[in-house]
DRENDO-1510 file (C-alpha; in Angstrom, 1 decimal, always signed):
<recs>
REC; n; res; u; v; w
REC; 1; UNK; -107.0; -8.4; +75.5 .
REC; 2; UNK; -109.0; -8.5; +79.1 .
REC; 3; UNK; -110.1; -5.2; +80.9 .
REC; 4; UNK; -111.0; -5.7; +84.1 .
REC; 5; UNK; -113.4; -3.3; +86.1 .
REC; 6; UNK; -111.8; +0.0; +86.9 .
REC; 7; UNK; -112.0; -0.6; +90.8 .
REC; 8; UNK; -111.3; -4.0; +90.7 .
REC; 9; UNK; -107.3; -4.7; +91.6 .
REC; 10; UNK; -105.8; -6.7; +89.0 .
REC; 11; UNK; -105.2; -10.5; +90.0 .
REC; 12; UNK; -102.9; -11.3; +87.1 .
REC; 13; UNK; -101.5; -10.1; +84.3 .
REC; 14; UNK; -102.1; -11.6; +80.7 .
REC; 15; UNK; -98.6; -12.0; +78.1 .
REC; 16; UNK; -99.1; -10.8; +74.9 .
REC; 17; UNK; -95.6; -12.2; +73.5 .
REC; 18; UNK; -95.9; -13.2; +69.9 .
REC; 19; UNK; -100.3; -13.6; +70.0 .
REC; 20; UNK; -100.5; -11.0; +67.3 .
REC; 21; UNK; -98.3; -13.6; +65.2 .
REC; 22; UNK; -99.3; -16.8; +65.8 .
REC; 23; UNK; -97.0; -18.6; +62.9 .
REC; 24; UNK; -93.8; -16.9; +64.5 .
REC; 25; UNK; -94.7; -18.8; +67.8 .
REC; 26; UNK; -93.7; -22.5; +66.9 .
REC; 27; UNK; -90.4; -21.5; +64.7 .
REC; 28; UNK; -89.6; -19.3; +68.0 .
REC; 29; UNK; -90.1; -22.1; +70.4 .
REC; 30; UNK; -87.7; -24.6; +68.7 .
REC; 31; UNK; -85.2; -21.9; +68.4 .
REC; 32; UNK; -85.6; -20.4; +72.0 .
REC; 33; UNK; -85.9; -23.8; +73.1 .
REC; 34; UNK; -82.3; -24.5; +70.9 .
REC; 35; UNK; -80.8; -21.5; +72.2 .
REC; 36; UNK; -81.8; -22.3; +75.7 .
REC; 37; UNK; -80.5; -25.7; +76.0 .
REC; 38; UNK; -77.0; -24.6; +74.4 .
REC; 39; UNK; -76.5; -22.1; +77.0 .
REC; 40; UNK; -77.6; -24.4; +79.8 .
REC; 41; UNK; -74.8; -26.9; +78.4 .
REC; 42; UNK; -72.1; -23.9; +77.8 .
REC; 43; UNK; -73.0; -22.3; +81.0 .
REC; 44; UNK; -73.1; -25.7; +83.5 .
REC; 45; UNK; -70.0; -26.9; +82.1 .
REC; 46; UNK; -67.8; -23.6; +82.6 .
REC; 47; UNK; -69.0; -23.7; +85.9 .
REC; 48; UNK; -68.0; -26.9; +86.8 .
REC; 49; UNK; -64.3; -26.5; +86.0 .
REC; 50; UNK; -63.7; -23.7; +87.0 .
REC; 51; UNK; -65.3; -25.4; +91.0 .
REC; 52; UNK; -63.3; -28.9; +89.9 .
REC; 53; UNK; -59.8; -28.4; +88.2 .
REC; 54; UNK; -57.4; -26.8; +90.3 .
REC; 55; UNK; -55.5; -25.4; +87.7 .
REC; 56; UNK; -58.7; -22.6; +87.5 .
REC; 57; UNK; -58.6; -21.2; +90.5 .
REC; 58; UNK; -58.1; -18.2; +90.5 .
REC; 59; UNK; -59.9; -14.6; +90.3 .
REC; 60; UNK; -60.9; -14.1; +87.2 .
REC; 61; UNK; -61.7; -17.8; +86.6 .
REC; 62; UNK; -63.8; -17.5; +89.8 .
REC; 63; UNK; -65.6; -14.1; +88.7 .
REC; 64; UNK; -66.5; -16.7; +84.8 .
REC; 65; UNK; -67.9; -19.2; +87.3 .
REC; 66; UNK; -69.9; -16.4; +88.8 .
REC; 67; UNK; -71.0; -15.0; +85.2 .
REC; 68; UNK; -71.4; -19.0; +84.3 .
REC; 69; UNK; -73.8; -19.5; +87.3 .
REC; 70; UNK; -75.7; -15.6; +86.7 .
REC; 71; UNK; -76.3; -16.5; +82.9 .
REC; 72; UNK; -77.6; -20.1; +83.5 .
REC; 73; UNK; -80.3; -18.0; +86.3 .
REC; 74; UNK; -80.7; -15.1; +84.2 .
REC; 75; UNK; -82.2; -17.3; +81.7 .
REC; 76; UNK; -84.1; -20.1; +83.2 .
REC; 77; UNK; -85.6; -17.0; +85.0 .
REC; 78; UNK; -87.7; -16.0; +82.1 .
REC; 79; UNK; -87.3; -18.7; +78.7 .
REC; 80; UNK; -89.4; -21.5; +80.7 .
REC; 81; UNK; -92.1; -18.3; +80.8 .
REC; 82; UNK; -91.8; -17.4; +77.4 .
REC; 83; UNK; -91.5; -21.1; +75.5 .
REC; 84; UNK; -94.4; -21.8; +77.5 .
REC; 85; UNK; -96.3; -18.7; +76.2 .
REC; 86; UNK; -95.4; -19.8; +72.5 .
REC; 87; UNK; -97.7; -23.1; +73.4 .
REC; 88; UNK; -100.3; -21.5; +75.7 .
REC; 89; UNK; -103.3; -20.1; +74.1 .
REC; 90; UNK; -103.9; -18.1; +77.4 .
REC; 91; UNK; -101.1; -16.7; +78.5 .
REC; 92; UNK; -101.6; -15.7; +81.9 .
REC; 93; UNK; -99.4; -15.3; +85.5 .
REC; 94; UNK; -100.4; -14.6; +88.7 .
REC; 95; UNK; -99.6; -11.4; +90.4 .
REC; 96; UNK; -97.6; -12.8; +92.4 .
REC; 97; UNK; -95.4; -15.3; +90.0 .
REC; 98; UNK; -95.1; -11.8; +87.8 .
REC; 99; UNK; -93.3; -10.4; +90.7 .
REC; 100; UNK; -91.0; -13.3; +91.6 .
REC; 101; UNK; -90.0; -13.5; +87.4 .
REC; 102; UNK; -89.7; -9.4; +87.6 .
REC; 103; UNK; -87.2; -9.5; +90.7 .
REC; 104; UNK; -85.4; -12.6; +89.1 .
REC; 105; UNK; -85.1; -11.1; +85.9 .
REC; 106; UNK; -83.5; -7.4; +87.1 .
REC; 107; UNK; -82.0; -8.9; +89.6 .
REC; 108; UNK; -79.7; -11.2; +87.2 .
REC; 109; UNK; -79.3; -8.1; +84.8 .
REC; 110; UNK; -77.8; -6.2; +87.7 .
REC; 111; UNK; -75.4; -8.2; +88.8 .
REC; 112; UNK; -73.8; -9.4; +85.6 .
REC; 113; UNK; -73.6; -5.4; +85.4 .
REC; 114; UNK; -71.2; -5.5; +88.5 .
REC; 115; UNK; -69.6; -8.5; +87.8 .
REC; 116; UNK; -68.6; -7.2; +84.7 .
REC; 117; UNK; -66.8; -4.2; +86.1 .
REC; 118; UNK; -65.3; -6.5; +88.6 .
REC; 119; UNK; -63.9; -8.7; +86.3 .
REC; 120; UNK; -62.5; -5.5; +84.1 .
REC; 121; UNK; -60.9; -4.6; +87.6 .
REC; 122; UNK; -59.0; -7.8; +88.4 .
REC; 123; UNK; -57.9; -7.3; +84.4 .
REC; 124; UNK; -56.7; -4.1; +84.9 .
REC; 125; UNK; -54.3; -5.1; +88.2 .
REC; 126; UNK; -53.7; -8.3; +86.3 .
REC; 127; UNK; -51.9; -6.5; +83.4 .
REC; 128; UNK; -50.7; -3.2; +85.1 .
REC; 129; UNK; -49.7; -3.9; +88.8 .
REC; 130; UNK; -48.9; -7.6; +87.9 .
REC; 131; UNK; -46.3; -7.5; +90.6 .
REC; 132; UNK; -49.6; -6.5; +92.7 .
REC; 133; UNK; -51.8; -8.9; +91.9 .
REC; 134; UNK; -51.5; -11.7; +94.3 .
REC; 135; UNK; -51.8; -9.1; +97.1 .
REC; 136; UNK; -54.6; -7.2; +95.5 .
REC; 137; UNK; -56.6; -10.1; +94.0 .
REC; 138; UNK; -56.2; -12.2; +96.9 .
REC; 139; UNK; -59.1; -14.4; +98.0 .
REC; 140; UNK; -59.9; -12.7; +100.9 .
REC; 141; UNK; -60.4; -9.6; +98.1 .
REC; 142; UNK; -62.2; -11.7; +95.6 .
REC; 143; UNK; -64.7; -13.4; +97.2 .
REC; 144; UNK; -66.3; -10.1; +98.7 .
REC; 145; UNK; -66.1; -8.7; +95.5 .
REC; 146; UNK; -68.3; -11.1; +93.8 .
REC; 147; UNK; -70.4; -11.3; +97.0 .
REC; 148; UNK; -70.9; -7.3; +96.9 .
REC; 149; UNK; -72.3; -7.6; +93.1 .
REC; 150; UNK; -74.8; -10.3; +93.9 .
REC; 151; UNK; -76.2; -8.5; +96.9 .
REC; 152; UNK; -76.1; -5.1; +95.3 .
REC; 153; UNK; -78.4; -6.3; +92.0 .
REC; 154; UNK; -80.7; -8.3; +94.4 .
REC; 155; UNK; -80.7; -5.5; +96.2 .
REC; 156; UNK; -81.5; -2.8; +93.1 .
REC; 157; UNK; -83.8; -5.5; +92.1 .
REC; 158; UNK; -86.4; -5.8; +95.6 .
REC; 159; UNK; -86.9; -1.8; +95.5 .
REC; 160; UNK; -87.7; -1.6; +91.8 .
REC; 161; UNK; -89.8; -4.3; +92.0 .
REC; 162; UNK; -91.9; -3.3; +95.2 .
REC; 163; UNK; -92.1; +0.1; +93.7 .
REC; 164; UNK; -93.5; -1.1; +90.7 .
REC; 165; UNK; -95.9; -3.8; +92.5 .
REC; 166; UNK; -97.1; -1.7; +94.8 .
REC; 167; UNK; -98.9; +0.3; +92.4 .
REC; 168; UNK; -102.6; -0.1; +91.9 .
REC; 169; UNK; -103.4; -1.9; +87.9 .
REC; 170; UNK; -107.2; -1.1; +87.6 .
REC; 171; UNK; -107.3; -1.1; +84.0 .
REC; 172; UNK; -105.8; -3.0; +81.1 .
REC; 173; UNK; -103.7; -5.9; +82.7 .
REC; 174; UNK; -102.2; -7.6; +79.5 .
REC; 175; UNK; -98.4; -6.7; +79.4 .
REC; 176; UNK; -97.2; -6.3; +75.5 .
REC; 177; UNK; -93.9; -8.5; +76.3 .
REC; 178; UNK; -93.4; -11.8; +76.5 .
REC; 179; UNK; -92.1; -11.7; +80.6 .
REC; 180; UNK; -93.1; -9.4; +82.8 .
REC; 181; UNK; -90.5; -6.1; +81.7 .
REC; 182; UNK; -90.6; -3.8; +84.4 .
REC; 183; UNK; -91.1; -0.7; +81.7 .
REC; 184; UNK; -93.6; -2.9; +80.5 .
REC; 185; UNK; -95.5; -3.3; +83.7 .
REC; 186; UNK; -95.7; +0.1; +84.5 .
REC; 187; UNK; -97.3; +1.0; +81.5 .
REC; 188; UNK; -100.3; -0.8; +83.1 .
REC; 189; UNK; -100.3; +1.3; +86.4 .
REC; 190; UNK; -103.8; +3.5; +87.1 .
REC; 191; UNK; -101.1; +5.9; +89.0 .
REC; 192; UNK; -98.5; +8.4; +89.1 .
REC; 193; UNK; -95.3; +6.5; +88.3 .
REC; 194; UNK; -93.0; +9.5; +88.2 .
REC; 195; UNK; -90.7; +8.0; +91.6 .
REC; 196; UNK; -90.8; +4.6; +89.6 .
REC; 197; UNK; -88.9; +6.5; +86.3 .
REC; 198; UNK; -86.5; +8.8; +88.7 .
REC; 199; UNK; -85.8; +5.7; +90.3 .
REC; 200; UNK; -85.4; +3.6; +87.4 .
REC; 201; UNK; -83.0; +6.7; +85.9 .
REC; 202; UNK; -80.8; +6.3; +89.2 .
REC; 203; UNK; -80.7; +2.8; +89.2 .
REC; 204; UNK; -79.4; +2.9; +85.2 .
REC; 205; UNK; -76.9; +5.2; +86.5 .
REC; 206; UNK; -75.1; +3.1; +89.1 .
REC; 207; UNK; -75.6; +0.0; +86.7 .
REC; 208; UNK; -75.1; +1.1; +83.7 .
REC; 209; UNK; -73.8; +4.3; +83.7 .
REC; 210; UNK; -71.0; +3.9; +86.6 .
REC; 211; UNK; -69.8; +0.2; +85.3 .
REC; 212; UNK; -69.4; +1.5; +81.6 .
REC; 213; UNK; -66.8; +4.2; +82.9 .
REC; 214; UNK; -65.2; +2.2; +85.3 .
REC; 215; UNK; -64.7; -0.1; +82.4 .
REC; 216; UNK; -63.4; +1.9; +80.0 .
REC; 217; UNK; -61.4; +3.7; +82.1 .
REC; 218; UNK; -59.7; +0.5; +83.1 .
REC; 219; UNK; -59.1; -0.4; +79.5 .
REC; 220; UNK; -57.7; +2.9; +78.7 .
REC; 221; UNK; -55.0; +2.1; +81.4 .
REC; 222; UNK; -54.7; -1.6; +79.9 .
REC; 223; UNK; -54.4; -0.7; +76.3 .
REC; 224; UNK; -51.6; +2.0; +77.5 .
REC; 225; UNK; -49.7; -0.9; +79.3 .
REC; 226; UNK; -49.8; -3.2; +76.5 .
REC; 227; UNK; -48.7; -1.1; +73.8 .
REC; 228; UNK; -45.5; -0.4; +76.4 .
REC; 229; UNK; -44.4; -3.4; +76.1 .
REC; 230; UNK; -41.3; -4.1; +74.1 .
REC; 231; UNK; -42.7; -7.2; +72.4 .
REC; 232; UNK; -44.9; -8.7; +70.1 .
REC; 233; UNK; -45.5; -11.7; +71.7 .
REC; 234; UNK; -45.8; -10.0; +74.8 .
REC; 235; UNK; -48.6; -7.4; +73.6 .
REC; 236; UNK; -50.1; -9.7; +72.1 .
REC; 237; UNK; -50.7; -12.0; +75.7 .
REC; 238; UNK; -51.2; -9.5; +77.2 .
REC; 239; UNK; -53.9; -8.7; +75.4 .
REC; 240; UNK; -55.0; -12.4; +75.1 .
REC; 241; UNK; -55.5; -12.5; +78.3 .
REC; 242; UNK; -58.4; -9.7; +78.4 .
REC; 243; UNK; -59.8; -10.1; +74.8 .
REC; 244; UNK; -62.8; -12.4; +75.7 .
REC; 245; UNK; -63.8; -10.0; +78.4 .
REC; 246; UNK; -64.0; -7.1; +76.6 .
REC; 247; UNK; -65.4; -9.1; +73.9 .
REC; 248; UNK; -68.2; -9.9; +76.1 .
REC; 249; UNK; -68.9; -6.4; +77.7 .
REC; 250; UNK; -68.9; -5.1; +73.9 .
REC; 251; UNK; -72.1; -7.1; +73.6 .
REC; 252; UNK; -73.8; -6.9; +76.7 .
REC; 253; UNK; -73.7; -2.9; +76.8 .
REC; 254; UNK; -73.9; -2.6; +72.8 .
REC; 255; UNK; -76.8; -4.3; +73.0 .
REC; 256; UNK; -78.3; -2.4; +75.4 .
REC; 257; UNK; -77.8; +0.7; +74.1 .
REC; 258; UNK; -79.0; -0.5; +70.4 .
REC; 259; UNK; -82.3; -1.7; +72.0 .
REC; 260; UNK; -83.2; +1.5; +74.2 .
REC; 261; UNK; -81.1; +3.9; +72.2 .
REC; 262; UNK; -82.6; +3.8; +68.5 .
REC; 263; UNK; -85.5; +6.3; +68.0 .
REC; 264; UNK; -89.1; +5.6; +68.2 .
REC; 265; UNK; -91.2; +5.4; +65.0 .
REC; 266; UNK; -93.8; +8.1; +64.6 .
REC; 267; UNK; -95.5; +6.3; +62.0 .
REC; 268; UNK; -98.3; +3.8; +63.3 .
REC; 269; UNK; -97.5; +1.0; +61.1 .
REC; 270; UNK; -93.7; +1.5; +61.5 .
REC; 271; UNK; -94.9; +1.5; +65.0 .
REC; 272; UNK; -96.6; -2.1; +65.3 .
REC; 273; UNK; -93.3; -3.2; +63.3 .
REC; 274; UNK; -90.8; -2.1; +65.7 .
REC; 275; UNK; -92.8; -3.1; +68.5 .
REC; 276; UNK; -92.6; -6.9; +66.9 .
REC; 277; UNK; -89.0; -6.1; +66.7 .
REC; 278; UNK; -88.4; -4.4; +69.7 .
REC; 279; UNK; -89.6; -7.7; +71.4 .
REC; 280; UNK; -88.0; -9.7; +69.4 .
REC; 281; UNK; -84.9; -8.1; +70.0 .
REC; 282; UNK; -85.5; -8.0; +74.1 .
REC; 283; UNK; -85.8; -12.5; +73.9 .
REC; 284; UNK; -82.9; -12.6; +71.6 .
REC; 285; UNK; -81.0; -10.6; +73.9 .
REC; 286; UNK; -82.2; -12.4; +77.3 .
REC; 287; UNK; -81.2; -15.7; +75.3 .
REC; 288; UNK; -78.1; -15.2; +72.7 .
REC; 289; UNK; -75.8; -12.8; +75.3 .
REC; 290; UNK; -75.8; -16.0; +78.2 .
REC; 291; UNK; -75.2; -18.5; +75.3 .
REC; 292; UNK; -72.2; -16.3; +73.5 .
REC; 293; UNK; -70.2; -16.2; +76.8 .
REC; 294; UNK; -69.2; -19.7; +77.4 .
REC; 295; UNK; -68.4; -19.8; +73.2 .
REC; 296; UNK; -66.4; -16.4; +73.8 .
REC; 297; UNK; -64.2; -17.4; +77.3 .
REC; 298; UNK; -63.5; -21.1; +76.1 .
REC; 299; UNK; -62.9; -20.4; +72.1 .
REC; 300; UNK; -59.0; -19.2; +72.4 .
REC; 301; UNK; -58.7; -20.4; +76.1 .
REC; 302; UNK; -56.0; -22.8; +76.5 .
REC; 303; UNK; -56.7; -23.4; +80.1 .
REC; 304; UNK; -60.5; -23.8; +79.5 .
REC; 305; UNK; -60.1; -26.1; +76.7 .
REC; 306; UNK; -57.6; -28.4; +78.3 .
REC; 307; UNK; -59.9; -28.6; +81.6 .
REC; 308; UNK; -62.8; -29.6; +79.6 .
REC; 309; UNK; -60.6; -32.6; +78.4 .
REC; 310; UNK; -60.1; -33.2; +81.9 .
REC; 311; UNK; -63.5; -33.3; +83.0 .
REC; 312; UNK; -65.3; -35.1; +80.2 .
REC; 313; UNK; -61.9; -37.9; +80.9 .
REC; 314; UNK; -62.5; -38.4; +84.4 .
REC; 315; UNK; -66.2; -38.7; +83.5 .
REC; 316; UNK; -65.2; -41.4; +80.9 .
REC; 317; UNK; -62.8; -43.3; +82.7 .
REC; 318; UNK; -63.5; -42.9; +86.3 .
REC; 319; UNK; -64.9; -46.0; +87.7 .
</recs>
């Protein structure tokens, strides 16, 4: 751990990640690593047919390409960062690279918090004004939908990270994550950070907080439709039809909410073990949510799995 002089400004930050545990770091690379390229692979082919066959396009296959696109930037925004701490005896970044991985990384978090709620949306008018939906969902609708949720996490994204780098770090500049966490970062700060936290408490509002109703309010209204429906086969496409979304929003918020929801340990060495954990859990989640999705949307997706056929055809036989 460096301190630097208490008037000196800090010029970079040093990453703790897994230092403490030096044998962890090489099983962790070849699994990160692992876990990275199958979501690069998932991800990138998702997104390209849902862009290439024609038979996708339409709302919610264009709000997947959007998650497709957001997971394959989420990750590539931190994993290169943290497999090349697992190698790196010194594991340094520059004030300014910590800044550009900080807006990256809530920026990409944001978003896929909108998306989600966007894609719950075109679900709900999908299964409960299906009559609707063509007018509703139409492109002109779409489109700016997505458009809004990209611009509204970058925008969540530039003020919590210039709040946060515009604080003065005097002191201690090694950050106890493997990336450069916000929370963590601000533990470093020589300086009141109460606006940071009241800031950071109504940005988890309108993120969090406001998606997770507007979801579940929307699959209140969904579950009521479905179970009106006189048949068995119709329930059950019905439901088919929003299972891998829901499926998906059930880990992306559980998670959450298991990571910064489970008490603290008073205990010191219960302390230093949750800590290892806590991290641990904060890469798996950064790495295993992005890689899931593609599994989730394509597993039971007829349409998916026959335009994968397609694509990996025409790249076959196409001369």
């Amino acid at each position: 751990m460096v301190l630097q002089n208490e008037t000196s400004p800090v010029t970079g930050f040093i990453l703790l990640g897994l230092s403490a545990h030096p044998k962890l770091e090489k099983t962790f690379f070849v699994l990160i690593l692992a876990m990275y390229l199958v979501t690069l692979l998932g991800n990138a082919v998702l997104l390209l047919v849902t862009i290439f066959d024609p038979h996708l396009h339409t709302p919610m296959y264009f709000f997947l390409g959007n998650l497709s696109f957001l997971d394959i930037c989420y990750t590539t925004s931190s994993v290169p960062l943290t497999l090349d701490s697992f190698l790196t005896p010194r594991k340094t970044i520059s004030f300014s690279g910590c800044a550009i991985q900080m807006f990256l990384s809530f920026a990409m978090g944001a978003t896929e918090c909108v998306l989600l709620g966007m894609m719950a949306f075109d679900r709900y008018v999908a299964i409960c004004n299906p009559l609707r939906y063509p007018v509703v969902m139409s492109k002109a609708a779409y489109v700016p939908m997505a458009v809004s949720s990209w611009a509204a996490g970058s925008a969540a994204s530039m003020l919590q990270t210039s709040l946060a780098m515009r604080l003065p770090f005097c002191g201690d500049n090694a950050i106890n994550h493997f990336t450069c966490e916000i929370l963590a970062v601000l533990k470093l700060a020589c300086a009141d950070i109460s606006i940071n936290v009241l800031s950071m408490g109504v940005t988890n509002v309108i993120f969090l907080g406001a998606p997770v109703l507007f979801i579940s309010s929307s699959y209140v209204f969904i579950l009521g439709t479905i179970l009106r429906i006189p048949s068995a086969e119709g329930r059950k496409k019905a439901f088919s039809t929003c299972s891998a979304h829901l499926t998906v929003v059930t880990i992306f918020y559980g998670t959450i909410l298991f990571m910064y929801g489970k008490p603290k340990s008073k205990d010191p060495l219960g302390a230093d073990k949750q800590d290892l954990a806590d991290k641990l859990m904060s890469l798996f989640y950064g790495v295993l949510t992005p890689m899931l999705n593609p599994i989730i949307y394509s597993l039971r997706n007829k349409d998916v799995k026959a335009a994968v056929r397609n694509l990996v055809s025409k790249k076959h036989f196409t001369p």
